[in-house]
C-alpha positions in Angstrom: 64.4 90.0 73.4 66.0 87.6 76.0 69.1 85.6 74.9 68.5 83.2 77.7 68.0 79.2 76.7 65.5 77.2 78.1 65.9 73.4 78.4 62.6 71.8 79.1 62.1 67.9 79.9 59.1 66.7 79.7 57.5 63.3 78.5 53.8 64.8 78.1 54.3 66.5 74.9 51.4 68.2 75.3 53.5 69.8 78.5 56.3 70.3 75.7 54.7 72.4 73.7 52.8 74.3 75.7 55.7 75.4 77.7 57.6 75.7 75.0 54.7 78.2 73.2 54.6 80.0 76.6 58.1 81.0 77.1 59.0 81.6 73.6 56.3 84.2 73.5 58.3 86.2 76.2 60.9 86.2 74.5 63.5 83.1 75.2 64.9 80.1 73.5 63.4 76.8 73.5 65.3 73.7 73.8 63.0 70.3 74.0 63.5 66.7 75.5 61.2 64.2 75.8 63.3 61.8 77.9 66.1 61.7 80.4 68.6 60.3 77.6 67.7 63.2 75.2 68.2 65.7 78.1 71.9 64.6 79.0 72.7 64.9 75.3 71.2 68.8 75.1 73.2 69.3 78.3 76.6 68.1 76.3 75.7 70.5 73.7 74.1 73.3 75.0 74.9 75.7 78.1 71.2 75.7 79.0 70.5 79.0 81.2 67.7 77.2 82.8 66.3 73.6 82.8 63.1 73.3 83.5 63.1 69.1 85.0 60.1 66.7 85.2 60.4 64.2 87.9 58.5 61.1 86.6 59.7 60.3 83.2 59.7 56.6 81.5 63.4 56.0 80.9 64.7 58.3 84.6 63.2 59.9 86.9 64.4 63.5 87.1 65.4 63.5 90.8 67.9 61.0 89.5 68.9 63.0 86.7 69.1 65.9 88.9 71.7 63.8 91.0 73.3 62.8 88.0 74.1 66.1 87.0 74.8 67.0 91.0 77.7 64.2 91.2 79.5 64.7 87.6 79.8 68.9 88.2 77.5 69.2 85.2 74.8 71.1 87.6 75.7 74.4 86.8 72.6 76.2 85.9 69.4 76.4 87.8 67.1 73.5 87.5 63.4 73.8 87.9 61.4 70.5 89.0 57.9 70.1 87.9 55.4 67.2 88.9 51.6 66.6 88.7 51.9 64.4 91.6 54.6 66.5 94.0 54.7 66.1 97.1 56.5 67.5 100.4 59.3 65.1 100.0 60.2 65.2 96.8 60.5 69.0 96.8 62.6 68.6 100.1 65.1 65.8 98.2 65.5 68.2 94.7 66.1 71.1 96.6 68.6 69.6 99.0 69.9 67.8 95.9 70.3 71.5 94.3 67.3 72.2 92.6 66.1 75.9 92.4 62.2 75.4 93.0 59.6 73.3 92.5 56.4 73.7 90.1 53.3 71.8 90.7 51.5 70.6 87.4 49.1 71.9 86.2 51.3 75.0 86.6 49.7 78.2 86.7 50.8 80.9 84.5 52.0 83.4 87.1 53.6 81.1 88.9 55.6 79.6 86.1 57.0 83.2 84.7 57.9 84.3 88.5 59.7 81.5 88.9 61.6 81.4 85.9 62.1 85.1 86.1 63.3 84.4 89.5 66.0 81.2 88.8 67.1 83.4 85.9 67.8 86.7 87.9 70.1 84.6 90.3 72.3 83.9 87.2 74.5 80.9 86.5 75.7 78.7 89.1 79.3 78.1 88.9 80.9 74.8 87.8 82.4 72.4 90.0 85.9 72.9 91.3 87.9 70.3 89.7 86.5 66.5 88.3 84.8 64.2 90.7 85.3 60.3 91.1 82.5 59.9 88.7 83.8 61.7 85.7 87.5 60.2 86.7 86.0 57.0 85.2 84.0 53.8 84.6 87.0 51.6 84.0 87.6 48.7 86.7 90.6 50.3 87.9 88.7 53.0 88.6 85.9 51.9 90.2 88.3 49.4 92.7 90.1 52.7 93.6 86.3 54.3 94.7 85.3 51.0 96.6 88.8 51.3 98.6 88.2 55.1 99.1 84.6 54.6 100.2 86.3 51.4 102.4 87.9 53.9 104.4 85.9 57.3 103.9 84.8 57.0 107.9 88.1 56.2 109.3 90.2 59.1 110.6 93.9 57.6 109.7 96.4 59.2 107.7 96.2 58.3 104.0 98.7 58.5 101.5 97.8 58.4 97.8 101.0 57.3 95.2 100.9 57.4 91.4 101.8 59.6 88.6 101.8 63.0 88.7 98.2 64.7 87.6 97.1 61.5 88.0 93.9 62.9 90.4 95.2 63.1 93.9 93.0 66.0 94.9 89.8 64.0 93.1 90.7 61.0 95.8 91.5 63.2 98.5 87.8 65.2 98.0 85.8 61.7 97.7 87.4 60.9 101.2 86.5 63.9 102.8 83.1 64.1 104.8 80.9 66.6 103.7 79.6 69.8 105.4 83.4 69.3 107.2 86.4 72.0 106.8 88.2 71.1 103.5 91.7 72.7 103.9 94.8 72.4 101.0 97.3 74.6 101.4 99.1 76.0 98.0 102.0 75.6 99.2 104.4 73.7 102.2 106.1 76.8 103.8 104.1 76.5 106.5 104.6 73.2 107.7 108.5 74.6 108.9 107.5 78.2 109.9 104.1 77.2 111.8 102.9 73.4 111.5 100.1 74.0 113.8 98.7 77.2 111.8 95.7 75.2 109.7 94.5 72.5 112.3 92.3 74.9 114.2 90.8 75.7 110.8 90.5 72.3 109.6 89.5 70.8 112.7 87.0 68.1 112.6 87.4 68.2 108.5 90.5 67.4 106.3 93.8 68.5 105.7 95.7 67.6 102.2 98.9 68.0 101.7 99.9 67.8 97.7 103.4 66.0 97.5 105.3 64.6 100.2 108.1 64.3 97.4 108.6 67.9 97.5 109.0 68.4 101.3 112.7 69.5 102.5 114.0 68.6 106.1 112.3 71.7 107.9 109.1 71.0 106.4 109.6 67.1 106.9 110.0 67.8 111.1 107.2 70.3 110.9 104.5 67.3 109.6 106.0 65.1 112.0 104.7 67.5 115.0 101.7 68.0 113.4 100.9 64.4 112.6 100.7 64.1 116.4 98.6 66.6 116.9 95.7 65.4 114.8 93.5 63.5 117.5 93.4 66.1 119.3 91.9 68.3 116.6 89.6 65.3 114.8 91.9 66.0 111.6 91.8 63.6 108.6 95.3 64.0 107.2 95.3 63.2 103.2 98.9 63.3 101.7 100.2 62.6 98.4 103.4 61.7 96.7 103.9 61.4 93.2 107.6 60.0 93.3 109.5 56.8 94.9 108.6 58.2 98.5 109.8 54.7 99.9 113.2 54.9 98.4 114.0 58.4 99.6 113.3 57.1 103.0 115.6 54.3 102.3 118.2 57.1 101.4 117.0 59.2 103.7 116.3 62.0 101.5 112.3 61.5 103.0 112.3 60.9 107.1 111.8 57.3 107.3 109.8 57.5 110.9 108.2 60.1 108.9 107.2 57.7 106.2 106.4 55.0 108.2 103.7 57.0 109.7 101.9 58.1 107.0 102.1 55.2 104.9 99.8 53.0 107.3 97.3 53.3 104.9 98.5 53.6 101.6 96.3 53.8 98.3 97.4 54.0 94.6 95.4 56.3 92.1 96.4 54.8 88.5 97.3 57.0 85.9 95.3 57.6 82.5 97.4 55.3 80.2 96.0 52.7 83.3 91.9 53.7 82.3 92.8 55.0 78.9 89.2 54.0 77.6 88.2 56.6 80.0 89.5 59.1 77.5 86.7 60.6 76.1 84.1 61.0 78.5 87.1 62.7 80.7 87.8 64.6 77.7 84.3 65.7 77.4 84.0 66.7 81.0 86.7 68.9 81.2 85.4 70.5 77.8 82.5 71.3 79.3 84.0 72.4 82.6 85.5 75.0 80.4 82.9 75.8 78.4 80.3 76.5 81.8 83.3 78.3 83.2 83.0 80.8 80.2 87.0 79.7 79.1 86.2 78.6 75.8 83.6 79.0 73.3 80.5 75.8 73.0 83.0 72.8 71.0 81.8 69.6 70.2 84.0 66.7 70.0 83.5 64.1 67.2 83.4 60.6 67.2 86.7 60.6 65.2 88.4 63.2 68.1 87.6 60.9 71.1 89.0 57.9 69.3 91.8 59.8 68.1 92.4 61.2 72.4 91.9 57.7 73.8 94.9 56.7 71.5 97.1 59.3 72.9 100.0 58.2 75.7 99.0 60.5 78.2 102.4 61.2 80.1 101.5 64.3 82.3 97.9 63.1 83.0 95.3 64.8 84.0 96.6 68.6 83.6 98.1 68.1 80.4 94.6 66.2 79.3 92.6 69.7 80.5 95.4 71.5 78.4 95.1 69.7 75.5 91.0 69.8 75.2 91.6 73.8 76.3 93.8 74.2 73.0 91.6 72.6 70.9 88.3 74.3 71.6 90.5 77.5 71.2 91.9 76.7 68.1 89.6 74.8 66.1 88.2 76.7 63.3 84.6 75.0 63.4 81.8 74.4 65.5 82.8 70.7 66.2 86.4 69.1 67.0 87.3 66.2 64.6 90.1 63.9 64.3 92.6 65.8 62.3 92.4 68.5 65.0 93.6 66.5 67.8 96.2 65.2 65.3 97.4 68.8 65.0 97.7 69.3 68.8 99.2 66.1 69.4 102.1 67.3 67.7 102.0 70.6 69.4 102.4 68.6 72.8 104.7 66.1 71.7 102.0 63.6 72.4 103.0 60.1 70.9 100.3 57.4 69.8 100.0 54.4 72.2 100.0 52.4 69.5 103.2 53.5 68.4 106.6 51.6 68.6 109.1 52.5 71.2 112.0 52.9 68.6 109.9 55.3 66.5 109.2 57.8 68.9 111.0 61.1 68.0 114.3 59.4 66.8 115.1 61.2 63.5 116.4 58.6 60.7 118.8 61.8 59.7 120.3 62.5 62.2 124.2 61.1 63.0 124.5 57.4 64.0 125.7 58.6 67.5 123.5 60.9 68.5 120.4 59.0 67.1 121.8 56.0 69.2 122.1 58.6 72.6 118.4 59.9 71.9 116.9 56.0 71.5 118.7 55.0 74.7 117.5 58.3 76.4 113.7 57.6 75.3 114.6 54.0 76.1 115.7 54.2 79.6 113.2 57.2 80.9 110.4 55.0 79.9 111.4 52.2 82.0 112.0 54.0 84.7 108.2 55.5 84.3 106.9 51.9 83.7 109.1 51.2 87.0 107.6 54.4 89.3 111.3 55.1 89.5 112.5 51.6 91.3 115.7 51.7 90.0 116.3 47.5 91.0 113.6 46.6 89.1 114.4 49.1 86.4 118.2 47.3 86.3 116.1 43.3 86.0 114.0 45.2 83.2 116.9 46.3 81.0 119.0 43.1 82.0 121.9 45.4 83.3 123.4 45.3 86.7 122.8 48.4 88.7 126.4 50.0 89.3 126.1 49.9 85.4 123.0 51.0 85.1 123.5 54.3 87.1 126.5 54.8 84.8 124.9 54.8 81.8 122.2 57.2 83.2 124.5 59.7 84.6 126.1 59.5 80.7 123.0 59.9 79.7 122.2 63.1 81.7 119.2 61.3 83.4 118.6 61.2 87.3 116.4 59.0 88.3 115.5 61.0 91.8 112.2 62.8 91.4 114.6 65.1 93.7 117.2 65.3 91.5 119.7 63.8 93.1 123.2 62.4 91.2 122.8 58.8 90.9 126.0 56.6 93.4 128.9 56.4 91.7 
């Protein structure tokens, strides 16, 4: 008998159950929706093998659905469209959407087991690389940063995206690029000193994304400047990223400021979680079941309780240590479903501290000496206004009320350097 699970969605139930008597007779499992909102749920807590999608339904219309699931990398299995009143069109906009086939009620025996035989024998799509703009978020922040992005989609300047880092560079850097276009992001920046030219040809007329400026030395810094002025020439769209104070190392000149100043034309900020925080749990739940298509981790469920308990979580690392997080849990829970007391558990495992939780309780042991609980507190204290800060150390010093000659002292006592480069703070 076949293992493989069958989602059908249907408002008819008469379709319902006749398709559902059909195919379980051969041998598969039967999953039934009667709307487009009952479908999205089985889709969270299922791994369907097949779905098999009607387009005109009261609440959505499944072409829309089928979009939906298209756009938010939940389209990971083949989908089946059925209508009574198909036509040419519709099965040109589901299949260029991503739908398998297209069945024509009322659907003939034959024709429904070849094709279901057929979607199944081509196996399981895979998931999405990486989350989209729409699973990054609902929140305003969010949605201002996809207005700007689209603002600009068609232009070819140079954009740099600042923020945190794992906040979701690469996310903003795909929703710029054009589709059906050369998508190109080197691993790493060697290149850009030993051969700066090497990965125009390929991405020519598409995009080129380069992860963190912040991390470039001096060869690599002179081998983007030569290729920034090659770019015309090859139609590139050049996408850069710097998750440190990129404007003060070119003030220090640590970052090329002729450099800077031509990449930061047009400059866009992509916020970090704490920033969207209320994004928590439908980012959590993505990722989950990113993992879970992508055969990582066994089918979890997360509780009401869990996503509470995540959205309350100060999210320092971001997105990676989000994914991490959600990873552990569905690998360590000892249930079918992840509650509140679990994300509890791997909280502490991560060092993850409530948001809701007062500076001068985080991690400072009452029994420790006076001294050293006073060096720890001041530690905590000054890294996290230098985070609140992105590193501007002037604004840092107006923060903490201390002058900045003093302020580097006490850092350097400290054993903290502000530099995302790691350079000692002046004397």
């Amino acid at each position: 008998m076949s293992a493989n699970q069958i989602l059908v969605v249907d408002d008819e139930v008469g379709i319902r159950e006749l398709l559902f008597e059909i195919l379980r007779d051969e041998g598969y499992g039967v999953r039934l929706a009667e709307s487009a909102q009952t479908a999205r749920n089985l889709r969270r807590e299922m791994r369907p093998d097949l779905v098999l999608l009607d387009i005109w339904m009261p609440d959505t219309d499944g072409i829309t659905l089928l979009k939906e699931w298209a756009g938010s990398g939940l389209l990971t299995m083949p989908v089946v469209m059925m209508s009574g009143h198909g036509t040419i069109d519709s099965a040109v906009e589901a299949t260029r959407i991503g739908a398998f086939d297209f069945l024509e009620k009322p659907i003939s025996l034959p024709k429904l087991l070849a094709t279901v035989g057929k979607a199944l024998a081509g196996g399981r799509a895979l998931p999405r690389a990486g989350l989209t703009m729409a699973q990054l978020g609902k929140a305003r922040i969010v949605q201002e940063l996809r207005q700007r992005l689209d603002q600009v989609s068609r232009l070819r300047t140079p954009v740099l995206l600042v923020g945190e880092p794992g906040c979701g560079f690469e996310i903003a850097a795909r929703h710029l690029h054009l589709p059906n276009t050369p998508w190109v992001a080197p691993e790493d920046a060697e290149w850009l000193a030993s051969n700066p030219f090497g990965p125009l040809n390929e991405a020519k007329d598409g995009t080129l994304f380069i992860a963190d400026l912040c991390a470039l030395g001096k060869p690599e810094q002179k081998g983007l400047s030569q290729l920034v002025a090659k770019l015309e020439k090859f139609n590139v769209r050049l996408v850069c990223a710097a998750s440190g104070p990129l404007a003060r190392m070119a003030e220090d000149g640590s970052f090329d400021a002729a450099l800077y100043h031509q990449l930061s034309g047009l400059t866009i900020r992509v916020p970090s979680i704490s920033e969207h925080a209320e994004d928590v749990p439908d980012l959590a739940t993505s990722l989950l079941t990113t993992l879970v298509d992508a055969n990582e981790v066994p089918l979890k469920v997360l509780t009401v309780g869990a996503q509470n308990a995540l959205r309350n979580l100060d999210w320092r690392g971001n997105l990676p240590v989000l994914q991490n997080a959600v990873k552990t849990l569905a690998l360590t829970v000892l249930g079918p479903e992840i509650g509140g007391e679990d994300v509890a558990r791997v909280a502490r495992e991560f060092s993850l501290q409530s948001r809701d939780q007062p500076p001068t309780e985080m991690g400072v042991s009452l029994d420790m000496p006076l001294r050293e609980a006073r060096e720890q507190f001041e530690r905590q204290y000054f890294l996290h206004h230098i985070r609140r800060e992105d590193g501007n150390m002037s604004r840092v010093a107006d923060r903490v009320g201390l002058e900045r000659t003093h302020l580097y002292r006490k850092l350097k006592q400290l054993g903290i350097r502000p530099s995302s480069r790691g350079e000692e703070p002046p004397a």
